[in-house]
C-alpha positions in Angstrom: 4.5 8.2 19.5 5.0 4.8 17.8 8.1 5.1 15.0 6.3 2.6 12.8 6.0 4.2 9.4 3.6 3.9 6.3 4.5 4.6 2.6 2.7 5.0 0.0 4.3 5.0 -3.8 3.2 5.5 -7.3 5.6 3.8 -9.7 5.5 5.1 -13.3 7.8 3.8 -16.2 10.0 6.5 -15.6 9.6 8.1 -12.3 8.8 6.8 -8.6 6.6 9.6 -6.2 6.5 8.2 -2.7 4.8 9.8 0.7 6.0 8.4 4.1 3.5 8.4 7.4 3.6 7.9 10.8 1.6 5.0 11.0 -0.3 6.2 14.0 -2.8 9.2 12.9 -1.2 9.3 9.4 0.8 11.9 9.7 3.2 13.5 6.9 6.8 12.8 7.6 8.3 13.8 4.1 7.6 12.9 -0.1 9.4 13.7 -2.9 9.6 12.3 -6.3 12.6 10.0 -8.6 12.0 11.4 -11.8 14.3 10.3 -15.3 14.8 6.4 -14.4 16.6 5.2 -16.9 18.5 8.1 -17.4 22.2 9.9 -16.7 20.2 12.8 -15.8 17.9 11.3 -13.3 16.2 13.6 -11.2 15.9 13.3 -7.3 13.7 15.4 -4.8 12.7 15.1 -1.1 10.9 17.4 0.5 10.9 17.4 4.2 10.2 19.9 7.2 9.4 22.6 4.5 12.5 22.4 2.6 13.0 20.6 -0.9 16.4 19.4 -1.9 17.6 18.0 -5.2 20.0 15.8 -6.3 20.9 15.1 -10.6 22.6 11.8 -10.7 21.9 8.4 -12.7 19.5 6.3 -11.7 19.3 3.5 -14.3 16.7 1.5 -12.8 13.7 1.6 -9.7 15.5 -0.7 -7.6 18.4 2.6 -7.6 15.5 4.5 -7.5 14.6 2.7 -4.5 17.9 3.2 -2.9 18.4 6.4 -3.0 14.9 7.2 -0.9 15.8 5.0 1.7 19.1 6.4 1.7 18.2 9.6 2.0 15.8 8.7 4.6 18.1 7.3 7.2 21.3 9.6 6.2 18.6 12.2 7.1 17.4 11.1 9.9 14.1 10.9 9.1 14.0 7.2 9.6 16.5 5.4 11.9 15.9 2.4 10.6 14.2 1.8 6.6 12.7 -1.4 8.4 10.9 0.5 10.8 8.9 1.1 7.1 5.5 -1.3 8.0 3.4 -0.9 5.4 3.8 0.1 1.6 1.1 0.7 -0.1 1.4 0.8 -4.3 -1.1 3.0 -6.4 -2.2 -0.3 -9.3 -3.6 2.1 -12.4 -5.3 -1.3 -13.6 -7.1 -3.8 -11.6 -9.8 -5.2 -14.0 -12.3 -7.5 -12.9 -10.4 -8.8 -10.0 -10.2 -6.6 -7.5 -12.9 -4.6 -6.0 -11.2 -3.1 -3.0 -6.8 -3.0 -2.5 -5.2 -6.1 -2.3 -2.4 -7.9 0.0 0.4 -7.6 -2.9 1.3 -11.3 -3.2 1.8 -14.0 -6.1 -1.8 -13.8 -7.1 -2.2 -10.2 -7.0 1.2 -9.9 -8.6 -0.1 -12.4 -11.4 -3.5 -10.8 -12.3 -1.6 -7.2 -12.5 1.0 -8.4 -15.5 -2.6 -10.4 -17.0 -3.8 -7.1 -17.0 -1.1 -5.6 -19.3 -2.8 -5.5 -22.5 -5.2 -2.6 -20.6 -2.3 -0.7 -19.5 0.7 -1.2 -21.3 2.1 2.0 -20.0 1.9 1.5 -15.9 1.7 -2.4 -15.4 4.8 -3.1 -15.6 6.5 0.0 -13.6 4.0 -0.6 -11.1 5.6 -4.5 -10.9 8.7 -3.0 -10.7 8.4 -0.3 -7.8 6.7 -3.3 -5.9 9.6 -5.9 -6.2 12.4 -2.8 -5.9 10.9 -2.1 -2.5 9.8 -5.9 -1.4 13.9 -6.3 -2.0 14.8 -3.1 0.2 11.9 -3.8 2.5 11.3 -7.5 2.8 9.8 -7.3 5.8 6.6 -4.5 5.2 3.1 -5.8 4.4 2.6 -4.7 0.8 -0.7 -4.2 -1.0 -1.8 -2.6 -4.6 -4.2 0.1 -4.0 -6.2 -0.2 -7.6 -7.6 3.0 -9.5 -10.6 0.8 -10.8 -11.6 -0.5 -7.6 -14.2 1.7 -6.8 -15.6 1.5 -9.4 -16.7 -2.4 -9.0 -19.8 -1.4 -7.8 -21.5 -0.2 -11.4 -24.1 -2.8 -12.5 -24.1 -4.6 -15.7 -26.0 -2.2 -18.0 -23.4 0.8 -16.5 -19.9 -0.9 -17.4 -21.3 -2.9 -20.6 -20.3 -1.4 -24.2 -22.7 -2.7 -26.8 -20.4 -4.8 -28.5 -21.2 -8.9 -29.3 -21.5 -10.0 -25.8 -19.2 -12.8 -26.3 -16.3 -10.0 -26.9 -17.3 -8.6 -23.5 -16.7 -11.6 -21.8 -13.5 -13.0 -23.8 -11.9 -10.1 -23.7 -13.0 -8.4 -20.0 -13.7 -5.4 -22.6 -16.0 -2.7 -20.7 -15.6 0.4 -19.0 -13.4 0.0 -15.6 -13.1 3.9 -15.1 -9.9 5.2 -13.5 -9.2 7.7 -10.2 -11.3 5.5 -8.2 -8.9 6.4 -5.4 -9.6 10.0 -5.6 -13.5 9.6 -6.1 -13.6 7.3 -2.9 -11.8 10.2 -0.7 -13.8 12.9 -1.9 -16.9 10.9 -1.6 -16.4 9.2 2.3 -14.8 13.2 3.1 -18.4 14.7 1.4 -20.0 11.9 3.6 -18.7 12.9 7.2 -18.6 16.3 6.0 -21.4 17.8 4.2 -24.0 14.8 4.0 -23.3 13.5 7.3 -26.9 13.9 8.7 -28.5 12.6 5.0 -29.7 8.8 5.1 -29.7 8.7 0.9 -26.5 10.5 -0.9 -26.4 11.4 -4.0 -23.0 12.8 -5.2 -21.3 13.8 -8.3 -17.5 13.9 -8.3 -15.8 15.6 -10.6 -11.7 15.2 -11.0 -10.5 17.6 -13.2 -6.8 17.4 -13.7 -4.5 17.0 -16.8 -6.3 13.6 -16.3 -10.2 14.4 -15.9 -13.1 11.7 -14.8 -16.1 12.1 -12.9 -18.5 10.0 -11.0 -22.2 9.1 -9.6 -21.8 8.0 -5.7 -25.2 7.0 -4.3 -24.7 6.0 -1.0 -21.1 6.0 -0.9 -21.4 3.4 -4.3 -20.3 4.1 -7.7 -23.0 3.7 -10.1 -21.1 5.4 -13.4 -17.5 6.8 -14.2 -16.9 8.3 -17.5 -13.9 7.2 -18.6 -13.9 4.1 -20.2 -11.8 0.6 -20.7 -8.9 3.1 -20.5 -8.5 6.6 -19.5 -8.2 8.1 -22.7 -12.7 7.6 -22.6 -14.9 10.1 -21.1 -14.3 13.9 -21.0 -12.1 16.2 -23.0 -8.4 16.7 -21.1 -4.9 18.2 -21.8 -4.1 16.2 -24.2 -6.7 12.8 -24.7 -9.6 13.6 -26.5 -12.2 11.9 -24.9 -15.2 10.0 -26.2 -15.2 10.0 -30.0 -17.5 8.9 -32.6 -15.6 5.2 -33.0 -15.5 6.1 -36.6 -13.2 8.9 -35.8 -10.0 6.9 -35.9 -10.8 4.4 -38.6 -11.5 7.8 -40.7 -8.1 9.6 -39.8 -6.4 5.7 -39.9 -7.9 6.1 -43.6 -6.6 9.5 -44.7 -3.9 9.7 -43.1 -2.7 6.7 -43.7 -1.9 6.1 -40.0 -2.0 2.8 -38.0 -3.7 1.7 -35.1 -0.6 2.3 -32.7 -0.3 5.5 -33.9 -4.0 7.1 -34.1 -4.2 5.9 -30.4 -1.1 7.6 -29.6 -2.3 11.1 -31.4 -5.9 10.4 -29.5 -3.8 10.0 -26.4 -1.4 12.4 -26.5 -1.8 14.8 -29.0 -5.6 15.8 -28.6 -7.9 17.6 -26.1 -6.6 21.3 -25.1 -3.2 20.5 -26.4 -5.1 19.4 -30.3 -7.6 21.8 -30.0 -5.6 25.3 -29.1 -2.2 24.3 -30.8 -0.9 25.8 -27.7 -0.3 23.9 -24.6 -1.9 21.2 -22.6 -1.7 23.1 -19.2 -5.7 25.2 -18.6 -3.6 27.9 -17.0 -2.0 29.0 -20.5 -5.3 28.0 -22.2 -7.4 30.3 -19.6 -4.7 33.3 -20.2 -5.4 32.8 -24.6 -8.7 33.2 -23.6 -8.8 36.4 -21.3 -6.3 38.0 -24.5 -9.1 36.5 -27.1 -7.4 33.6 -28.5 -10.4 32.2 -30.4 -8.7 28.1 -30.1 -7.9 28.3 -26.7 -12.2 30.0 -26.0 -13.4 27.0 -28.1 -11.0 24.4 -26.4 -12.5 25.8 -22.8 -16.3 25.9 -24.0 -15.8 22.4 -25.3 -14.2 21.4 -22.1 -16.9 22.9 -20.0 -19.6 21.1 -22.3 -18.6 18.0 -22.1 -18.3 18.3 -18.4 -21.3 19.6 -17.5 -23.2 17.1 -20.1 -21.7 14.5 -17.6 -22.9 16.1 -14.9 -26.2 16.4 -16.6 -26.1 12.7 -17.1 -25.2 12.1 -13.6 -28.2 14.0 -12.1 -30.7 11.6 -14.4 -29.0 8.3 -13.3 -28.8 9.1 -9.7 -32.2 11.0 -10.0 -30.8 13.9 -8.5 -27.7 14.8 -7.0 -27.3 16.6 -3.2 -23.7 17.8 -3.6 -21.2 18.7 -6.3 -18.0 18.3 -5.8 -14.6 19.7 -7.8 -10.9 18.5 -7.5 -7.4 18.1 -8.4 -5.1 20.4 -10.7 -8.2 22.1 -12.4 -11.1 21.2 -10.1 -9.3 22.9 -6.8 -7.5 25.3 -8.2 -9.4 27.2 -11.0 -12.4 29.5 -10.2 -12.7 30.2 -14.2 -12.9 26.6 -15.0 -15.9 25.9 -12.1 -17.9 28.5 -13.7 -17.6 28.3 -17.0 -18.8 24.4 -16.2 -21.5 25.7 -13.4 -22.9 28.3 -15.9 -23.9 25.6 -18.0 -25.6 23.7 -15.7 -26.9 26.1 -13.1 -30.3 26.5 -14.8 -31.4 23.0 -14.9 -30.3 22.3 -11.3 -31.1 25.5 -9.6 -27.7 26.0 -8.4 -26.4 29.1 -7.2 -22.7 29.9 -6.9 -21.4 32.4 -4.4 -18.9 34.0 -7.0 -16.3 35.4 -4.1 -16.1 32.1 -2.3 -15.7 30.0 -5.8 -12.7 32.8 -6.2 -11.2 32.2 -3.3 -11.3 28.5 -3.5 -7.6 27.5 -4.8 -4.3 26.1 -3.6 -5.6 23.3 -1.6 -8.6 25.3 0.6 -11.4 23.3 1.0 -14.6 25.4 0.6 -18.2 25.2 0.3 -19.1 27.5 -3.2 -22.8 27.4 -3.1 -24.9 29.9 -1.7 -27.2 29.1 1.3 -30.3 29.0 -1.2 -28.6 27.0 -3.9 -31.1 23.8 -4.3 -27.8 21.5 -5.0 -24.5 21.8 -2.8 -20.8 22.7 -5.1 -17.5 22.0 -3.2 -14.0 22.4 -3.7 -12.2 19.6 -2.0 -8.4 18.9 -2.3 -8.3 15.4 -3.0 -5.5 13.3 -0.9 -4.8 9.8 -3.1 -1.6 9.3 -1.2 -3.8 9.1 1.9 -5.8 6.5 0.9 -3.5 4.4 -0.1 -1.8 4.9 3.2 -4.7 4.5 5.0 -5.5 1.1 3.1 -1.7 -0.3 3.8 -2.2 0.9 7.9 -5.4 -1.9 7.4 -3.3 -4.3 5.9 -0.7 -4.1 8.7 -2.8 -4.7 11.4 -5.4 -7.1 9.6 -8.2 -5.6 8.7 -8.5 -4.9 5.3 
């Protein structure tokens, strides 16, 4: 087996998750997580043959950050050499206009992602960083960005426009771009070769539920809507982003509560959805248990979750003009059978679906599994999603050419 190796990293302000490959069939070698950059306290995991080890240390910047993984790597024995690293592929949050598929990570690339700031102030720049602490470890491995918008290129006019003055549109690049494109395109292409494989026209709804939540309509392996918006706080209720609002919303709590811009965004963005709603928590697991004991915030926070779901998926059925397969992932989508049908009940009617209640039960901790009965008129799955894989798999094209 070749040693060549593929890696694929997500670079936040603060933290740096990484996955390494074998290049040849993409199979896991190890992952782990730098967590605290910028801190005396920084946090250090690897997980690797099963086990997880920790280390608590400083790590003042990526480029440490950096080190340490590659260190670990070779002192483990994982990798005998850190250049035998080809390929790095780097998850872009932001990729605008510009880029409709992932991108060779060079001057140009590098240019349009810090242009693209003023939409996402927050990952930008980390993601510049991870790149050029690895480029300065790794010289030698083909880098690309691996954008979350991407996918999502494919919407016409009329499905990424806001009806603002057009000229603002255009000045600004202000319209929806949608975000966990990378997730949307696995599930779709493994719903393809998997469950639609012998169907000529597809019609699917993806639904990413995490702390983060979007969905999407695939026809034919195409995006043709996303619900979130210019950033990520648009589209459905989450853990703690509220979603789409009445715009008049925040110029009415700017108003009374005497609050500015920066900071009605921020409490939209981080103090709202389950979190605003229940007073509780931002994580559905301790939202479902105040439900089951009666907890009348956390019941309305999940019925308004489910709603807005399913209204997308509603939505979704009348733009693709039907839909052949449902599917459910990440944190909430994969793993939460109380979730799925609280959102199913509401739409099961309408679409004739019928839910085989011990499979959607059993359907958690990364199973994949079909949840619709055999006389369901519309298919429900629960697939794992695997975002690290795509970007791999995109960087293994870039390697040998062909992306």
């Amino acid at each position: 087996m070749s040693d060549k190796l593929v890696m694929a990293v997500n670079a936040g302000s603060s933290s740096l998750k990484y996955k390494l490959y074998r290049l040849e069939g993409l199979e896991v070698v190890c992952g782990g997580l730098v967590d605290r950059i910028g801190h005396e306290d920084g946090i250090f995991k690897l997980t690797y043959n099963g086990e997880t080890t920790k280390e608590v240390l400083p790590i003042m910047d990526h480029h440490k950050g950096v080190d340490l993984i590659l260190n670990a790597l070779t002192s483990k024995g994982i990798v005998k050499d850190k250049n035998d690293i080809v390929a790095i592929g780097h998850r872009v949050v932001q990729g605008g206009k510009y880029f409709s598929k992932s991108a060779l990570f060079d001057a140009d690339t590098e240019k349009k992602i810090a242009d693209l700031t003023p939409l996402d102030p927050l990952h930008a720049p980390a993601h510049l960083m991870g790149y050029h602490a690895f480029k300065e470890a790794i010289p030698g491995a083909v880098a690309i960005a691996v954008f979350d918008t991407a996918y999502h290129q494919t919407m016409e006019e009329e499905d990424y426009l806001f009806p603002i003055p057009y000229e603002l549109s255009e000045k600004y690049d202000c319209r929806r771009y949608g975000a966990h494109g990378t997730s949307h395109r696995y599930l779709a292409e493994k719903a393809l070769a998997t469950y639609l494989k012998d169907k000529k026209d597809t019609k699917i709804i993806t639904c990413h539920l995490g702390s983060g939540s979007s969905l999407a309509a695939i026809h034919n392996g195409k995006v043709v809507a996303t619900s979130m918006g210019l950033t990520p706080l648009g589209g459905v209720m989450m853990g703690t982003r509220s979603g789409d609002l009445d715009p008049s919303v925040s110029y009415y709590l700017a108003e009374q509560m005497h609050l500015s811009n920066q900071e009605v965004y921020d409490l939209l963005n981080k103090k709202s959805g389950f979190l605003g709603v229940t007073g509780l928590s931002n994580d559905t697991r301790d939202v479902e248990g105040g439900y089951l004991k009666g907890d009348k915030r956390c019941i309305i926070a999940s019925h308004l979750f489910a709603r807005r779901v399913a209204d997308y998926i509603g939505q979704y059925f009348v733009r693709l003009g039907g839909v052949d397969l449902i599917i459910f992932s990440a944190g909430i989508g994969e793993n939460s059978a109380f979730y799925r049908k609280l959102v199913l009940d509401r739409v099961k009617d309408a679409l004739h679906i019928v839910i085989d209640e011990k499979k959607n039960e059993e359907a958690f901790g990364g199973k994949e599994e079909l949840i619709s009965a055999p006389e369901s008129a519309v298919k429900v799955a629960v697939i794992p999603t695997d975002e690290e894989k795509m970007i791999a798999s995109d960087a293994v094209k870039a390697y040998e050419g062909k992306l």
